[in-house]
C-alpha positions, 0 to 999 in steps of 0.5 A, a space after each residue: 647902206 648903214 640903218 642910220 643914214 635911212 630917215 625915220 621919221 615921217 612928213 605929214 601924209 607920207 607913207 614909208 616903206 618901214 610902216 609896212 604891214 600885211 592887210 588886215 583881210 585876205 579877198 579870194 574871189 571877186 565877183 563884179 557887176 558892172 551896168 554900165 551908164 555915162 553919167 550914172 554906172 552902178 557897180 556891185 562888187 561881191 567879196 568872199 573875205 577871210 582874215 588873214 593869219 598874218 595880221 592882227 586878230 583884231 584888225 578892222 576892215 578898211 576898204 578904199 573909195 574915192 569919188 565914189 557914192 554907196 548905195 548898199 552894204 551887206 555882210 553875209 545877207 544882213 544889211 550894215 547900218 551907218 553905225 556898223 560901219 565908219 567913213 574914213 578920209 580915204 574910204 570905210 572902215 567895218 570894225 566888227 568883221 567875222 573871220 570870213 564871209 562875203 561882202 556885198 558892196 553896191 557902188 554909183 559912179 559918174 564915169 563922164 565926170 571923171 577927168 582924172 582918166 583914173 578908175 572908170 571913164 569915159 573917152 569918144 563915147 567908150 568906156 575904159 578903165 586904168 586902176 594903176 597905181 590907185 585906180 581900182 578904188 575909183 570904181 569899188 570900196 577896196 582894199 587897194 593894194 598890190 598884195 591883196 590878190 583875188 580870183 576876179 569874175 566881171 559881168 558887164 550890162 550894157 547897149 556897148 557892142 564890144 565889152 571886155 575884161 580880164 581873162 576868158 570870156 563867156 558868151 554874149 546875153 541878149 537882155 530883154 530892154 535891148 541891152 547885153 551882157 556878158 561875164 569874163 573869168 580869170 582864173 590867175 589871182 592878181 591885184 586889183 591895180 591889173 583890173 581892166 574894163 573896156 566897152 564901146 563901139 570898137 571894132 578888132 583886128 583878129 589873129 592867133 598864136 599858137 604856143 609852144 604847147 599847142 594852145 591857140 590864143 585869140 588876138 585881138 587889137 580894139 581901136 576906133 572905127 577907121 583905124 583898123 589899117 594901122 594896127 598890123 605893126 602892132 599885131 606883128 609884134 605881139 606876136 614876135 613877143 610872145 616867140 620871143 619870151 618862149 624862146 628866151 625865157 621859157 614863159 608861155 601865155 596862159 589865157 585863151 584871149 589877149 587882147 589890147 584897148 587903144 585909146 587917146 586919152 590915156 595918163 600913161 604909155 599903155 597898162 598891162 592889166 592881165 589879158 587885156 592891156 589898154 593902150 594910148 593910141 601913140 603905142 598901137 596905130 601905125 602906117 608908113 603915111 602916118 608913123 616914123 621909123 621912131 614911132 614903129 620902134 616905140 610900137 614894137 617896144 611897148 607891145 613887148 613891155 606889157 606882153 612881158 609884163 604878164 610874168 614879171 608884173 602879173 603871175 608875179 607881181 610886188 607885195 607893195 609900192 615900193 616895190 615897183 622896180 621889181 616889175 618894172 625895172 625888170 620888165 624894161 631890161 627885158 623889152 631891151 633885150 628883145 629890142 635888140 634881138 630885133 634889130 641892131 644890138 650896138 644902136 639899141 644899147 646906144 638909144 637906151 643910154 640915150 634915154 638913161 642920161 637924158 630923164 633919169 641922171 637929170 633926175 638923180 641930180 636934182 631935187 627929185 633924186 630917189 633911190 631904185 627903191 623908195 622909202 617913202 612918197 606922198 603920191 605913188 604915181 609920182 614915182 612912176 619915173 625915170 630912176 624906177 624904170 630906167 635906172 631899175 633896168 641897168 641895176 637888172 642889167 649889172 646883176 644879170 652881167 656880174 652873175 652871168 647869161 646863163 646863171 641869170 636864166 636859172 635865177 629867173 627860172 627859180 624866181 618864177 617857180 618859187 613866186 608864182 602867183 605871189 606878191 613879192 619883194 625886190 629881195 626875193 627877186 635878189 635872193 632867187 638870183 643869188 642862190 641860182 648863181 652862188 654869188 653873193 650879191 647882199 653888197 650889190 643891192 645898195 644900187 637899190 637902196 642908195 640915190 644918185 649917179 656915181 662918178 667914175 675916174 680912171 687913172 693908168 700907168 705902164 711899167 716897160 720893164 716888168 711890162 705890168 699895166 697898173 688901172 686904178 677905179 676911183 668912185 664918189 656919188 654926191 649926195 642926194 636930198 635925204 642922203 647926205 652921206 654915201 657909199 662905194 657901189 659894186 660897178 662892174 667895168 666891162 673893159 678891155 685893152 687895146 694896142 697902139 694898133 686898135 688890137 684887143 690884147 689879152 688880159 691875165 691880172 696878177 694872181 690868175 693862173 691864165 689870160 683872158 682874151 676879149 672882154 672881161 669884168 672888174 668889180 669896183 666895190 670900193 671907194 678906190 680899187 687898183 688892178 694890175 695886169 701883167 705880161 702887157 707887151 706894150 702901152 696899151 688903151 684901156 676899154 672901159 664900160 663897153 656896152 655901158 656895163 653900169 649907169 655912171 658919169 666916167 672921166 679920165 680918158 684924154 681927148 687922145 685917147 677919147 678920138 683913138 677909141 672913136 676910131 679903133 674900138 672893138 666895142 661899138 658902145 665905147 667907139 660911140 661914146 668916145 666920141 660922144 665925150 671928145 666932141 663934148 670936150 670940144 664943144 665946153 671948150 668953145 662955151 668957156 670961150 663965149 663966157 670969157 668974151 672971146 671969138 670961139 673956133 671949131 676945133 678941127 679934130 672935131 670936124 675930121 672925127 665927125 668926117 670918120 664917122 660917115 665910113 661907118 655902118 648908117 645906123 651907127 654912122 647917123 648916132 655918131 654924127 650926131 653932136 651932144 644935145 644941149 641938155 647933155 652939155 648942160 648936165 656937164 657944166 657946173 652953171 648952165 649957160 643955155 645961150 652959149 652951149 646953143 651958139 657953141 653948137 650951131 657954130 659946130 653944125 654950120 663947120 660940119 654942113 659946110 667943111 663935109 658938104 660935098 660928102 653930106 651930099 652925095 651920102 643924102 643922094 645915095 641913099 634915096 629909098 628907090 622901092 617902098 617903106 621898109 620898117 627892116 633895120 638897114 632901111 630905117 639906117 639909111 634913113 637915119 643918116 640920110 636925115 642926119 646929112 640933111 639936117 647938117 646941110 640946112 645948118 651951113 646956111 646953104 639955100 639950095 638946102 633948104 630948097 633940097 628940105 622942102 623937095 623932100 616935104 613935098 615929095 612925101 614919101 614916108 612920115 619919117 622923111 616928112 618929119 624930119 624935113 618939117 623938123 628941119 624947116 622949123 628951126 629956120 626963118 624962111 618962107 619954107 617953114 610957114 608953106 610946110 607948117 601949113 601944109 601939114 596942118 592942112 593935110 593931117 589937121 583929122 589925125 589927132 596922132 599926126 597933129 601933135 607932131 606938128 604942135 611937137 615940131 613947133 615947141 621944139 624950134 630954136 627960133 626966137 618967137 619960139 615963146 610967143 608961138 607955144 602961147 599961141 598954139 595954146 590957145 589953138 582950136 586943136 589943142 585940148 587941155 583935157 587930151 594928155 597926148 596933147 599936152 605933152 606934145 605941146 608943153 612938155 616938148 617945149 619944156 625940152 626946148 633948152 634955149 627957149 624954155 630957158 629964155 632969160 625973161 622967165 615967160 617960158 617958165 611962166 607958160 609952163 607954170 600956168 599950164 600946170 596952174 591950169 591942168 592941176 584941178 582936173 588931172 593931178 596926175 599928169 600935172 605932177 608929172 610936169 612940175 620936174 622940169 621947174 625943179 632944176 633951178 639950182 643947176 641955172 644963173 641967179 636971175 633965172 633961179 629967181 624967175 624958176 622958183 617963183 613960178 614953183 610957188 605960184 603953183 604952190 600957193 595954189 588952193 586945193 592943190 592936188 596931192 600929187 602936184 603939191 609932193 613934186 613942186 614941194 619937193 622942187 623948190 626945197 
């Protein structure tokens, strides 16, 4: 991207990638004393510092504090004075500091108190900590940034049975006034933001792992008493994680100990501070009676997230903020990757796009559009988001597809050898991929730099007479706030052709010496690129994004064509997604329809490629039969029209329930589980699609159906079936939905975990009195504004409830905003992070514009907005 098209100048309080500069002070080791106290914790923090050589001579010291009390300074044993040293609005300043020496720092804090679940707090009684992004600051005066990396040593006083931090530890004190102490060492430097503390009245669930040099590594797994029986799950995928990244990447473990944390009140998923990650309950705890299938997936995937994260995050972390993507971008390509060696390739990559579409191209097409990398935020923990993750991840994807498997295991090799223990930057991952492979990709890592999701045309024709086959690639990305202008990406299009028979045909483009058989890789590097093939036999079908080689919008393909792929394609992403589009043709059809004041009719194409799908494979065959959800109708329309993309899809679900019953039926009898819970692929598979089938007959208004969904309630066989069947009740209006929601509440009302899925499944219904319902349940003994998990169960699933958060009377939007309102003064973070869905205003009709705006300013006018808060509804309403 041009250096003219990058915005210079600077909004109050902003903090911008150009403004960079190395700190002012270097931290060897750090040495930390914690005498742990609910309402009164006192931490001494000793620090050997040296000027850094890279930074001004003359450089003051400044360290981060928040909410902190000091209570002394020293600098080499000397006692600073008020005058030698300066409070900041974020921290203190030490003007006339040595070249090195040690800095004593003792520091008061109220973990009790601290409802912002960031730094030191307290959660049922235990201690925990979470210091990424700008947590560390929370708990000691610092300089709290990702290159300032130190040797930490953690002492920990306290009457707490379990206490446990970064590295290895040493062995446990008896202390005269009846408390204990203990002291970790980690031997790996890393930034304060990895940090970790956790002490209370856990127990652990114990195993080992021997690694492929001979070290045995202690596990263990803390949760509350009562949970040990549910954290095998997780165990188990620690341990194939720690296999997997030896096998696959060569990466080692490199502690005596790794241990894992669960706690319920937690901001994020889980942390992977080096040693000891602390995880949200949601991502440990796991027993057929208590988890779904999805929920046993999302385990195994977050366990190997953070393990993963001990390479490419912690022994290799990022220079600075904006630099997030490199560990987490790359990180989440990797937990694909073992998610997929786990299971079924081809329903992992489908699941994956899933999720891409559903946050991060919504987010590339509204107010909150950022680039991979940022130049600029206000609050960083806002941009822990879908297009730092998720669009991170493919971006990691496409280069490891342009340069190769095997070139792209070198790249990582050289990677690691090169910055080993280093804070580094997106363009030293780059670089390390492009000397490894010899491939320039200086063009490629606009994908970095520039907002957006590219749309992607095709266009074709075929010569019989020279039997030459002419594809042309057209792409244009719409512009993004801060990005008026764009520019052509490098796309790779893994693509192939196909014969009128379904056959590959073998692909030889004009200038190459031989043909190639199967998939190969088109780079679109311009705004327009036209390729030609020769020596094709016959007309033939082209193949286009198979696996989805690149995050775009594609178009061009004819519904012909789009039910011939469906049907024939060698590739399952491409037989997936053709009829994903033709069945969101159909059903936009039927929405113009409804809005022109006609009778819409089911296209019966859509039926008999819906009755295809069930010959197929059951874990495909369930994500086949699945119609495009209302928020991907939506992303396709240029004025949303909540209410009739929700009547054109009920009317296709009641056509499919009622045209394929008998088929739908004898599949759900079919594959009644006859033995026990299997988390094993083809199990969840039959699962799947047997639920699929369920919920297809509920649709075509059939009460023996219903009656069928609550048997399989009652039965209670595994969470996954009872879910489901709730879920299914709760969209319909009948004495069923009112027996099963109480039941279920009755049975699992002491499981905080299994609770949201009931406060989930009811935000979630279509039903009218969905509105009136969410308010209600806000206001429920059991919900707790304090509980992030809660929250999101609640409020932000119903911000995901299309057609009832989107209610033309604005009182959905209303609720949300007062939640917001309401959770701003105490957690700022999670607040934030709800504001998104307000944001997407201008994608709607006039009257709910108005309605959605004035609920951002009402947020806004608020008084004493947190700085988190105040970037995204400011930036929503712009």
């Amino acid at each position: 991207m041009p250096a003219d098209s990058i915005r210079t100048d600077a909004a109050p309080g902003e903090i911008r990638l150009a403004d960079y500069a190395p700190p002012a002070f270097l931290i060897d080791t750090v040495d930390l004393h914690f005498n742990l106290d609910e309402m009164a914790t006192t931490v001494v923090a000793r620090l050997m510092l040296r000027r850094n050589p890279a930074a001004p001579a003359d450089a003051p010291l400044h360290l981060d504090g928040e909410s902190l009390t000091l209570v002394r300074l020293t600098l080499n044993g000397s006692v600073l004075q008020p005058g030698d040293y300066h409070e900041t609005s974020g921290g203190l300043a030490i003007p006339d500091m040595p070249a090195a020496g040690l800095l004593e720092i003792e520091t008061r804090l109220s973990p009790k108190a601290n409802t912002e679940l960031s730094g030191l707090y307290v959660s049922g009684g235990n201690y925990f900590t979470q210091c990424e992004a700008q947590g560390f600051r929370r708990i000691t005066y610092f300089p709290d940034r990702p290159d300032v990396m130190s040797r930490y040593t953690t002492t920990i006083v306290s009457t707490c049975p379990v206490m446990l931090s970064n590295g290895n530890p040493g062995p446990v004190t008896d202390l005269p006034d009846g408390r204990r102490s203990v002291t970790w060492t980690d031997p790996h430097p890393k930034p304060c933001y990895l940090f970790a503390l956790v002490a209370g009245d856990l127990v652990s669930v114990t195993d080992s792992f021997v690694t492929r040099s001979g070290r045995q590594v202690a596990l263990g797994i803390y949760v509350r008493r009562g949970d040990e029986d549910r954290c095998a799950h997780a165990m188990r995928s620690l341990k194939t994680s720690m296999t997997w990244d030896e096998e696959v990447f060569g990466l080692e473990y490199d502690l005596d100990v790794f241990n894992i944390a669960a706690v319920s009140d937690f901001n994020m998923g889980a942390m992977e501070n080096k040693g000891l990650n602390v995880f949200n309950t949601k991502y440990v705890l796991a027993r057929p009676e208590t988890a779904t299938d999805t929920d046993y997936q999302g385990i195994e995937t977050v366990i190997a997230h953070e393990y993963f994260h001990n390479w490419t995050g912690n022994r290799v972390t990022c220079r600075d903020w904006f630099q997030l993507s490199l560990k987490e971008g790359l990180t989440v390509y990797r937990d694909q990757e073992f998610s997929a060696d786990q299971g079924s390739r081809a329903v992992k990559r489908i699941s994956d796009v899933r999720a891409l579409r559903a946050a991060q191209f919504r987010e590339d097409s509204g107010p909150l559009a950022h680039p991979v990398q940022p130049a600029s935020y206000l609050a960083i923990d806002n941009f822990y988001t879908a297009t730092i993750y998720n669009k991170g991840a493919e971006v990691i994807r496409m280069m490891a597809t342009i340069i190769g498997r095997q070139a792209f295991r070198r790249g990582m090799d050289l990677y690691f050898a090169r910055h080993d223990n280093n804070a580094v930057t997106i363009d030293d991952f780059a670089r390390a991929m492009q000397d490894a492979s010899g491939v320039d990709l200086e063009d490629f890592k606009l994908w970095y730099h520039q907002a957006g999701t590219p749309d992607v045309s095709v266009e074709d024709s075929y010569d019989p007479a020279t039997k030459r086959y002419s594809l042309t690639i057209r792409q244009a990305t719409r512009p993004t706030p801060g990005q008026p202008d764009k520019y052509p990406l490098v796309i790779p299009v893994a693509m192939g052709l196909l014969d009128g028979n379904g056959q590959e045909i073998a692909t030889r483009l004009d200038g190459e010496p031989d043909t190639t058989p199967g998939t190969r890789v088109l780079l679109a590097t311009r705004a327009e690129n036209r390729f030609e093939f020769i020596d094709v036999a016959s007309p033939p079908v082209p193949s286009l994004l198979r696996g989805f080689s690149a995050p775009v919008k594609l178009s061009g393909l004819t519904p012909d064509r789009l039910r011939f792929l469906a049907a024939h394609d060698t590739d399952p992403f491409v037989r997936w997604e053709s009829g994903q589009q033709f069945a969101a043709a159909a059903l936009l059809d039927m929405v113009a329809t409804i809005q022109d004041g006609g009778e819409p009719t089911v296209d019966p194409a859509l039926i008999e490629a819906m009755a295809s799908t069930l010959e197929q494979e059951p874990a495909f065959a369930a994500e086949a039969l699945a119609l495009p959800g209302e928020a991907t109708l939506a992303d396709k329309m240029d004025v949303v029209d909540v209410d009739a993309i929700h009547t054109a899809r009920d009317l296709v679900r009641q056509a499919i329930g009622r045209t394929l019953g008998d088929r739908l039926r004898a599949l759900y009898d079919g594959f009644t589980d006859s033995g026990g819970y299997s988390i094993a692929g083809p199990a969840i598979g039959r699962r799947s699609l047997r639920n699929a089938c369920l919920a297809y007959l509920v649709a075509a208004g059939d009460t023996a159906a219903v009656t069928l969904a609550k048997a399989q309630f009652d039965a209670g066989r595994n969470m996954t079936d009872v879910l489901a069947a709730l879920g299914i009740l709760s969209g319909v209006d009948c004495p069923e939905r009112s027996e099963a929601l109480a039941t279920f509440y009755q049975a699992w009302r002491d499981d905080p975990l299994v609770l949201d899925k009931w406060f989930a499944i009811q935000a979630l219904s279509p039903l009218p009195q969905t509105v009136q319902a969410v308010e209600w349940l806000k206001s429920h003994p059991d919900f707790d504004l304090r509980n992030p998990n809660r929250i999101r169960a609640l409020v932000s699933s119903f911000a995901g409830n299309q057609v009832r958060f989107h209610d033309a009377s604005g009182a959905g939007y209303r609720l949300y905003a007062d939640t917001i309102i309401q959770l701003d003064p105490t957690n700022g973070q999670v607040a934030a992070r709800m504001v998104s869905p307000l944001g997407q205003w201008r994608r709607f009709d006039a009257g709910r514009q108005r309605l959605m705006k004035a609920q951002l300013q009402r947020i806004l006018d608020l008084p004493d907005l947190s700085r988190n808060t105040f970037e995204m509804a400011s930036k929503s309403i712009a």
